[in-house]
Structures are given as structure tokens and as C-alpha cells.
Biopython code that builds the backbone (N, CA, C, O; Angstrom):
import numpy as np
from Bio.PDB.StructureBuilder import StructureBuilder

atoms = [
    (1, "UNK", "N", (-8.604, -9.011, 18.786)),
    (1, "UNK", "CA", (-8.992, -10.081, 17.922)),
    (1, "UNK", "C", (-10.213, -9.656, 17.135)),
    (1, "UNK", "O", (-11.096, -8.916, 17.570)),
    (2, "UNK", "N", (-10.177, -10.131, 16.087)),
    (2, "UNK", "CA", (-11.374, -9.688, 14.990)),
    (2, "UNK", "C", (-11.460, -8.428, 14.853)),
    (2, "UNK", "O", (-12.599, -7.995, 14.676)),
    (3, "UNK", "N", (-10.295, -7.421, 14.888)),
    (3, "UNK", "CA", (-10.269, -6.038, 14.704)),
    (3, "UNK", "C", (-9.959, -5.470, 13.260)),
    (3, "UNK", "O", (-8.857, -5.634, 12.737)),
    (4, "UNK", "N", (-10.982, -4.801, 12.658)),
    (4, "UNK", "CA", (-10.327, -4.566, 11.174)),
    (4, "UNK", "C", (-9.543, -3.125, 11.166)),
    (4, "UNK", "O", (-9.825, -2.067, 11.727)),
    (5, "UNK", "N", (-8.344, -3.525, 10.230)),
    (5, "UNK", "CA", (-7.586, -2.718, 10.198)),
    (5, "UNK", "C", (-7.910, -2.322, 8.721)),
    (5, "UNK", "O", (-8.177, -3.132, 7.833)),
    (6, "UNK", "N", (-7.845, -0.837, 8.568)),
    (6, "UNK", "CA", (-8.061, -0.152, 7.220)),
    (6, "UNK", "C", (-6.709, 0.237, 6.785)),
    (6, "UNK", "O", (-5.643, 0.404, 7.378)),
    (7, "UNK", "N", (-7.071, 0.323, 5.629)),
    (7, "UNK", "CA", (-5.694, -0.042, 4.242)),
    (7, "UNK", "C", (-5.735, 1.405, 3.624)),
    (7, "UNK", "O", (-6.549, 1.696, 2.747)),
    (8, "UNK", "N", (-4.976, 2.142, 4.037)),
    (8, "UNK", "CA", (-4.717, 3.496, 2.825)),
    (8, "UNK", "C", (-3.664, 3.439, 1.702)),
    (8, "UNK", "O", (-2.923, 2.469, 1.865)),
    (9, "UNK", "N", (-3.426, 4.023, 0.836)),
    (9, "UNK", "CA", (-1.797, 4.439, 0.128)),
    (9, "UNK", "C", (-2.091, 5.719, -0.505)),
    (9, "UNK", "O", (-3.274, 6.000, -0.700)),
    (10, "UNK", "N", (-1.186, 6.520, -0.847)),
    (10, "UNK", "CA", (-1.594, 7.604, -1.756)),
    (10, "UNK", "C", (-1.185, 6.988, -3.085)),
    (10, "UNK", "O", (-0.229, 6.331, -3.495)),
    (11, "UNK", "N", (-2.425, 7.526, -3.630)),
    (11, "UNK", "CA", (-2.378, 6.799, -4.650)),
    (11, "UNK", "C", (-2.283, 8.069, -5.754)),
    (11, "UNK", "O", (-3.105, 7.924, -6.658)),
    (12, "UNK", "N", (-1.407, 9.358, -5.884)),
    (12, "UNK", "CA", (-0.584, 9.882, -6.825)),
    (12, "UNK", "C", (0.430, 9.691, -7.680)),
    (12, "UNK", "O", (1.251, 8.941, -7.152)),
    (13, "UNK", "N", (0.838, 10.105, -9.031)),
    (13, "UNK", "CA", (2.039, 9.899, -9.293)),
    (13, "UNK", "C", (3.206, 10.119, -8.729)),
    (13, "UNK", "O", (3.272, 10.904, -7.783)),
    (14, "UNK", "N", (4.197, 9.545, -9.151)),
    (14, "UNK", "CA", (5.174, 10.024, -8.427)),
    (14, "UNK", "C", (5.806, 10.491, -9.637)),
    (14, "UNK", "O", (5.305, 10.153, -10.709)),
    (15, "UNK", "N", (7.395, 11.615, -9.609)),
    (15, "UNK", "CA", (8.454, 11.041, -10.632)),
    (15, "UNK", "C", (9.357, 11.605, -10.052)),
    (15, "UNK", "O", (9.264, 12.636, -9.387)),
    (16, "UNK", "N", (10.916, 10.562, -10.396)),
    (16, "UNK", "CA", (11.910, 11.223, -9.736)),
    (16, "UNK", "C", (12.522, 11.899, -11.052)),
    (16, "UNK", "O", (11.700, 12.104, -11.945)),
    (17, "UNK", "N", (13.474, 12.170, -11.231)),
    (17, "UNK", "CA", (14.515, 12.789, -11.975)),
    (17, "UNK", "C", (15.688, 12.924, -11.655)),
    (17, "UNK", "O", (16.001, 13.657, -10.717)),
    (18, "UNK", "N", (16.784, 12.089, -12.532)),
    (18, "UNK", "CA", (18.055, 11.498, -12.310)),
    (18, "UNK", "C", (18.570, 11.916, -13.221)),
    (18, "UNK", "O", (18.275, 12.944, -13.830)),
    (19, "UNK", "N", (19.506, 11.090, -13.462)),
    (19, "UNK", "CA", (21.108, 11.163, -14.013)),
    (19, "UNK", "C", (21.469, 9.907, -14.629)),
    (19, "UNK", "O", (21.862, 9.179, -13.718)),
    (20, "UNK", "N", (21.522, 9.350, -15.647)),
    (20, "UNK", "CA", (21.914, 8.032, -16.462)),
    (20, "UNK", "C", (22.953, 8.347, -17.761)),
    (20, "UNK", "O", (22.710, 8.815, -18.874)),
    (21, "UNK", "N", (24.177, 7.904, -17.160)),
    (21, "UNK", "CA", (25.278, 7.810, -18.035)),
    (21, "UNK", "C", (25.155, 9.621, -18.322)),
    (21, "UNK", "O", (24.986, 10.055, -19.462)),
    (22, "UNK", "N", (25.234, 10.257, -17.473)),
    (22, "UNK", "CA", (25.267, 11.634, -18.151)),
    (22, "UNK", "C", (24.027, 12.069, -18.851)),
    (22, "UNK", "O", (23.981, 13.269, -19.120)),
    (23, "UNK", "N", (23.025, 11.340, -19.195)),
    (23, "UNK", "CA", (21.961, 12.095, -19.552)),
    (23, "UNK", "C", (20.723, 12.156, -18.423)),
    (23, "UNK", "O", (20.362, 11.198, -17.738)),
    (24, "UNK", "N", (20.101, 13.641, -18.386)),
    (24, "UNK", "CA", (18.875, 13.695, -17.710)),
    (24, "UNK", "C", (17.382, 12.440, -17.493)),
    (24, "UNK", "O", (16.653, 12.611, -18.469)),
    (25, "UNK", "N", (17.104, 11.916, -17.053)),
    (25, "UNK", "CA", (16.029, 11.376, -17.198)),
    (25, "UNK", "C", (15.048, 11.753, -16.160)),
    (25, "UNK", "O", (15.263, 12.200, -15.033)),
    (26, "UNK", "N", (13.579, 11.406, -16.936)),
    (26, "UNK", "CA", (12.541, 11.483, -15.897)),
    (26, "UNK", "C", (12.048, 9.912, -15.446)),
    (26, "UNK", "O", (12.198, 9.139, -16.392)),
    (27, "UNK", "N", (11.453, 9.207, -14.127)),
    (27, "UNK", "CA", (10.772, 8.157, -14.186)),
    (27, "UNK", "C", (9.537, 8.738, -13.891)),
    (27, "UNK", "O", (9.481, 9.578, -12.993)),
    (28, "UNK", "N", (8.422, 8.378, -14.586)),
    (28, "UNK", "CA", (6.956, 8.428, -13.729)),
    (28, "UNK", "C", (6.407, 7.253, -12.933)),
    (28, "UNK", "O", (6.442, 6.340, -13.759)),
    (29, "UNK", "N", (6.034, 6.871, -12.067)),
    (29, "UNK", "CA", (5.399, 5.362, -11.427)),
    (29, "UNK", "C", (3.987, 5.924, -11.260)),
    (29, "UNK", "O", (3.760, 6.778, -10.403)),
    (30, "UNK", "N", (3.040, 5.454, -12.069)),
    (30, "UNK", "CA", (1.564, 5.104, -12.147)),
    (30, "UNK", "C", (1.221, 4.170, -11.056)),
    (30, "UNK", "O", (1.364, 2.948, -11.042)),
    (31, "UNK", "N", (0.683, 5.047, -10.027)),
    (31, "UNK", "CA", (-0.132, 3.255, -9.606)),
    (31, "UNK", "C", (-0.851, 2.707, -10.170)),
    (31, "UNK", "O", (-1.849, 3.241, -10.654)),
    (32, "UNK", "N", (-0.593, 1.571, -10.276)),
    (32, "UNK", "CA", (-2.471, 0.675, -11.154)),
    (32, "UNK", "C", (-2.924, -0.555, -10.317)),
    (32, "UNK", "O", (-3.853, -1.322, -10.570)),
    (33, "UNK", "N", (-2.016, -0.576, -9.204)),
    (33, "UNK", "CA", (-2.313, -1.979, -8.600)),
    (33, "UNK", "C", (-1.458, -1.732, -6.817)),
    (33, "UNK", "O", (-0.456, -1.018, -6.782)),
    (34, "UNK", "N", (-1.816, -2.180, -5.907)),
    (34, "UNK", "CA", (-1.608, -1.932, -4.258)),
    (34, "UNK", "C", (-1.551, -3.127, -3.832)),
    (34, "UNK", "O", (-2.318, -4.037, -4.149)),
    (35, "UNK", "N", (-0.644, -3.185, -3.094)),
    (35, "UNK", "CA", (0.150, -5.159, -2.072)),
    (35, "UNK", "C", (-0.313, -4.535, -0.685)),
    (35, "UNK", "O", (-0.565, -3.330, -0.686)),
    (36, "UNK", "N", (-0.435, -5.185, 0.387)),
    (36, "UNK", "CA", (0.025, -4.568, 1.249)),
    (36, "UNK", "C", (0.143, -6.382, 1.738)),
    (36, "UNK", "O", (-0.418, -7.404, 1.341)),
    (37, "UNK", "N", (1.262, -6.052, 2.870)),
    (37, "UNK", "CA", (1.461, -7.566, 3.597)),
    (37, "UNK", "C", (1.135, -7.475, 5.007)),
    (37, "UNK", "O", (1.932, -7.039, 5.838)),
    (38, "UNK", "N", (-0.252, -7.961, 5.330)),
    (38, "UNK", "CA", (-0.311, -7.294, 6.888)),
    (38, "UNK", "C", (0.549, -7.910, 7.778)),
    (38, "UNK", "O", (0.192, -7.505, 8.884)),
    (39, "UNK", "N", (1.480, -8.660, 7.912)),
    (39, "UNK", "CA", (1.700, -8.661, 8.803)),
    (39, "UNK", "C", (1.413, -10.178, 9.887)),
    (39, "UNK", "O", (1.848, -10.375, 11.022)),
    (40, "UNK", "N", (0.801, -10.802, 9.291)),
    (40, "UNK", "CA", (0.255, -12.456, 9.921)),
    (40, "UNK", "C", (0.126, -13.482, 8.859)),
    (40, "UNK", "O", (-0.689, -14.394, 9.003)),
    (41, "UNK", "N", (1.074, -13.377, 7.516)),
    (41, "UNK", "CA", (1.152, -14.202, 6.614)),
    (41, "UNK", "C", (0.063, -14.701, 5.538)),
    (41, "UNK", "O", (-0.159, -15.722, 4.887)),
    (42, "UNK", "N", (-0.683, -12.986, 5.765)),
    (42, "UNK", "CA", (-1.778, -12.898, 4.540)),
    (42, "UNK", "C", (-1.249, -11.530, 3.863)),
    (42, "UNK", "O", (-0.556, -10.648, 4.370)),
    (43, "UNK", "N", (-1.662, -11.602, 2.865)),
    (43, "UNK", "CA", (-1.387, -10.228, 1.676)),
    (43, "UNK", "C", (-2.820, -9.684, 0.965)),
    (43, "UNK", "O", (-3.945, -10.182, 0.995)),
    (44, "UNK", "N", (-2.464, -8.812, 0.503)),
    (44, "UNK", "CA", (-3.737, -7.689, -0.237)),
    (44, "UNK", "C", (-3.353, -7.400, -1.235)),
    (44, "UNK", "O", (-2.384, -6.642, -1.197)),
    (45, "UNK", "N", (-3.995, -7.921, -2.987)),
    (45, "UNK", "CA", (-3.378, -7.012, -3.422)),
    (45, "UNK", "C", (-5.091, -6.316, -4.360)),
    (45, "UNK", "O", (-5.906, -7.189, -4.659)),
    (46, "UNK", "N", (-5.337, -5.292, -4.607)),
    (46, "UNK", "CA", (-6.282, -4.370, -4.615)),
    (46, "UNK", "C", (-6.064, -3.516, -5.758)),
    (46, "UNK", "O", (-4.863, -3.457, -6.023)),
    (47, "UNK", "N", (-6.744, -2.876, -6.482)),
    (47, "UNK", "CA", (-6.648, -2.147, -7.891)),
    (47, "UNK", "C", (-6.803, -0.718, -6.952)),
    (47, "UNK", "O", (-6.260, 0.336, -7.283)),
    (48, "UNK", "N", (-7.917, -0.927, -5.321)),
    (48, "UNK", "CA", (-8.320, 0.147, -5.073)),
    (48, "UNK", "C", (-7.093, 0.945, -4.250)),
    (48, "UNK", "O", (-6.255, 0.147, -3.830)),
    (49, "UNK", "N", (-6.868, 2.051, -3.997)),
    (49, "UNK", "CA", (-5.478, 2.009, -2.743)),
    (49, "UNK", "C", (-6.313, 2.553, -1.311)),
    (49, "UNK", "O", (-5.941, 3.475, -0.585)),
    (50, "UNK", "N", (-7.351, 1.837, -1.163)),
    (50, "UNK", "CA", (-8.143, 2.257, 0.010)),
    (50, "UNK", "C", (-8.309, 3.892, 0.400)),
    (50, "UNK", "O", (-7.550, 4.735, -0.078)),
    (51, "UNK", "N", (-9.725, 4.326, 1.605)),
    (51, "UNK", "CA", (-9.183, 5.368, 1.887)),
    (51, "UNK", "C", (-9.065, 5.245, 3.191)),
    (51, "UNK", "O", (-9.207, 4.147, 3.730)),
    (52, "UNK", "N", (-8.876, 6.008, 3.661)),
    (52, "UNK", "CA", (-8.845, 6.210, 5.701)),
    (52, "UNK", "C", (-9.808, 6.223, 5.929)),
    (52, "UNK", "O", (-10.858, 6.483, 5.341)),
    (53, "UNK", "N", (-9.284, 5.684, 7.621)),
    (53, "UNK", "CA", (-10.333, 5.723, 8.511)),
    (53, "UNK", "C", (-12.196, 6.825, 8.592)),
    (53, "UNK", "O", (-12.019, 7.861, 9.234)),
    (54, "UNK", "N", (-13.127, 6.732, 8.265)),
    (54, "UNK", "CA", (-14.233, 5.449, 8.728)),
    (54, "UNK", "C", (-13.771, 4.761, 7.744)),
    (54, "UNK", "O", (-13.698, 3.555, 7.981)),
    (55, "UNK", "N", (-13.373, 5.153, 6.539)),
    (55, "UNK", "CA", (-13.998, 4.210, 4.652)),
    (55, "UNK", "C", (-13.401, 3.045, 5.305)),
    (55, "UNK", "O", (-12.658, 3.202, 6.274)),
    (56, "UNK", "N", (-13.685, 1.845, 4.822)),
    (56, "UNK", "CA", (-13.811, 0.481, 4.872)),
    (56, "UNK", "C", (-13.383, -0.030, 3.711)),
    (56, "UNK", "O", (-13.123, -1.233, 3.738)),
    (57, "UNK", "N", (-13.204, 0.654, 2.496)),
    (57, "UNK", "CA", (-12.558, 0.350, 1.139)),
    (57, "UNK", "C", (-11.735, -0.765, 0.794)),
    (57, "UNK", "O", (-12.053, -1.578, -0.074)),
    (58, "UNK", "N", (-10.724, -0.812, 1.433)),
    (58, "UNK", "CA", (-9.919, -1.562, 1.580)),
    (58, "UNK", "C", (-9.595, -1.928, 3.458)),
    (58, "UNK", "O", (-9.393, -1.139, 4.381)),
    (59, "UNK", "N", (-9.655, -3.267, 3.444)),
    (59, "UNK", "CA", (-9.039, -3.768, 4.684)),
    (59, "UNK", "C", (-8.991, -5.053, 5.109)),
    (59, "UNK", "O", (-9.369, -6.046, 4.489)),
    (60, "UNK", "N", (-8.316, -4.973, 6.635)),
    (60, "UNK", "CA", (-7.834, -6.500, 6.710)),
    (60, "UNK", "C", (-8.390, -6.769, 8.589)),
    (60, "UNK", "O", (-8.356, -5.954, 9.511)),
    (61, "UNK", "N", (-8.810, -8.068, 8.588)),
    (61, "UNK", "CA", (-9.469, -8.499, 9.816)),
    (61, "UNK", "C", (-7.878, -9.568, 10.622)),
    (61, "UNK", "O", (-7.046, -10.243, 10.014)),
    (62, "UNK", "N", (-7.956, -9.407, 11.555)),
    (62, "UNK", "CA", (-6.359, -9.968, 12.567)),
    (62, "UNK", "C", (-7.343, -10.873, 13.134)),
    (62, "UNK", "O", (-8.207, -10.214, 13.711)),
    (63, "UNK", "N", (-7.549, -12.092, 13.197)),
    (63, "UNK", "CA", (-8.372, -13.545, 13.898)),
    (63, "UNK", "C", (-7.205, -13.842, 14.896)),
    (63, "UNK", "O", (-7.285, -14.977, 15.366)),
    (64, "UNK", "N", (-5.914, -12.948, 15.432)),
    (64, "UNK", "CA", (-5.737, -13.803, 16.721)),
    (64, "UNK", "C", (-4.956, -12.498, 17.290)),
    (64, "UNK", "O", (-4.484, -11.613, 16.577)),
    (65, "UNK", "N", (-4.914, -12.536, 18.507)),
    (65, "UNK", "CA", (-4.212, -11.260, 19.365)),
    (65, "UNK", "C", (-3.108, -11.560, 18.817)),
    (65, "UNK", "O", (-2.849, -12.448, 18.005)),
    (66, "UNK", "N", (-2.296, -10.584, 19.414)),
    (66, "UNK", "CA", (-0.504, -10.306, 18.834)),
    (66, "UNK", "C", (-0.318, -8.779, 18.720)),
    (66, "UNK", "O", (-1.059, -7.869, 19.092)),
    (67, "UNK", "N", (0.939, -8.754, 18.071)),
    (67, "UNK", "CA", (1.592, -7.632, 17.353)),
    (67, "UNK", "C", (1.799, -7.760, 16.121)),
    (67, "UNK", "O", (2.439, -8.741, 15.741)),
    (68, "UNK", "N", (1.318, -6.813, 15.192)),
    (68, "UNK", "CA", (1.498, -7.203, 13.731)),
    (68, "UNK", "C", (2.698, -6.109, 13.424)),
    (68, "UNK", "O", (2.687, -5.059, 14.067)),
    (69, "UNK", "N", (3.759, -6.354, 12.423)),
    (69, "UNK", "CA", (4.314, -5.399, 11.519)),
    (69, "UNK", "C", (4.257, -5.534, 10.360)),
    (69, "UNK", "O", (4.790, -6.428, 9.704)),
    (70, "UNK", "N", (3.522, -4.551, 9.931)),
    (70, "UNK", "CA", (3.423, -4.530, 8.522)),
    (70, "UNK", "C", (4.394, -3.676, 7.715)),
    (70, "UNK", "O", (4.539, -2.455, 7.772)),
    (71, "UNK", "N", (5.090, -4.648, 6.882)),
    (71, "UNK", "CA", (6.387, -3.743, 6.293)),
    (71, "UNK", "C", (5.970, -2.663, 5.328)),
    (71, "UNK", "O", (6.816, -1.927, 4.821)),
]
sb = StructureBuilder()
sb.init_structure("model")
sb.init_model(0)
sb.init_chain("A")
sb.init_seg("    ")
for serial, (resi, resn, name, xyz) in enumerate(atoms, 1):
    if name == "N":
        sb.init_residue(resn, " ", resi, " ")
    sb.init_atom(name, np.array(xyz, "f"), 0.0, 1.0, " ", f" {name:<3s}", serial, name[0])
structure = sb.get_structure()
């Protein structure tokens, strides 16, 4: 209880490269913005994409014992 949990993502581009109707394409996905749903019917959403453990950047406090899954 009252344990903060820290928030990472990599926050690189990505791009895949496919196939549409026969022609090549590239996608790029920019991050510019981070959700996360912890898991006890609160959400995050953050410009920052946190970093790991010590940083404190981003995160989320659990106010009751349990098991959380965060999708």
C-alpha cells in the first residue's frame, strides 16, 4: 500500500514497412504523448515516457493492497 510504481516506455521511433494493394509503404509512429492504465481504474497520460527505476519521472502510487495488471 502506498507503493509507487515507476512508469517507463521507450520512447523511439518506430517504422514498419508493408505492402498496400501491391505498393511498398513505410509507417513511422512518433511518440508525442504516453497512456499507461495502471491497473486500479486510474490512467496516465504524460508528454514525458518516464525513465526507470530510481527516476521518479513518471509514476503511479496503489492506496490499497491487491494485484494490479497493467495492460
Amino acid at each position: 500500500m502506498n507503493m509507487i510504481n515507476v512508469l517507463d516506455a521507450d520512447p523511439t521511433t518506430q517504422t514498419l514497412e508493408t505492402e498496400l494493394l501491391g505498393v511498398p509503404v513505410q509507417v513511422r509512429a512518433i511518440p508525442i504523448q504516453y497512456h499507461w492504465d495502471v491497473g486500479d481504474g486510474n490512467t496516465i497520460t504524460t508528454k514525458k515516457p518516464g525513465k526507470p527505476y530510481p527516476s521518479e519521472q513518471v509514476t503511479a502510487t496503489y492506496t490499497q493492497e491487491g494485484w494490479y495488471d497493467i495492460p
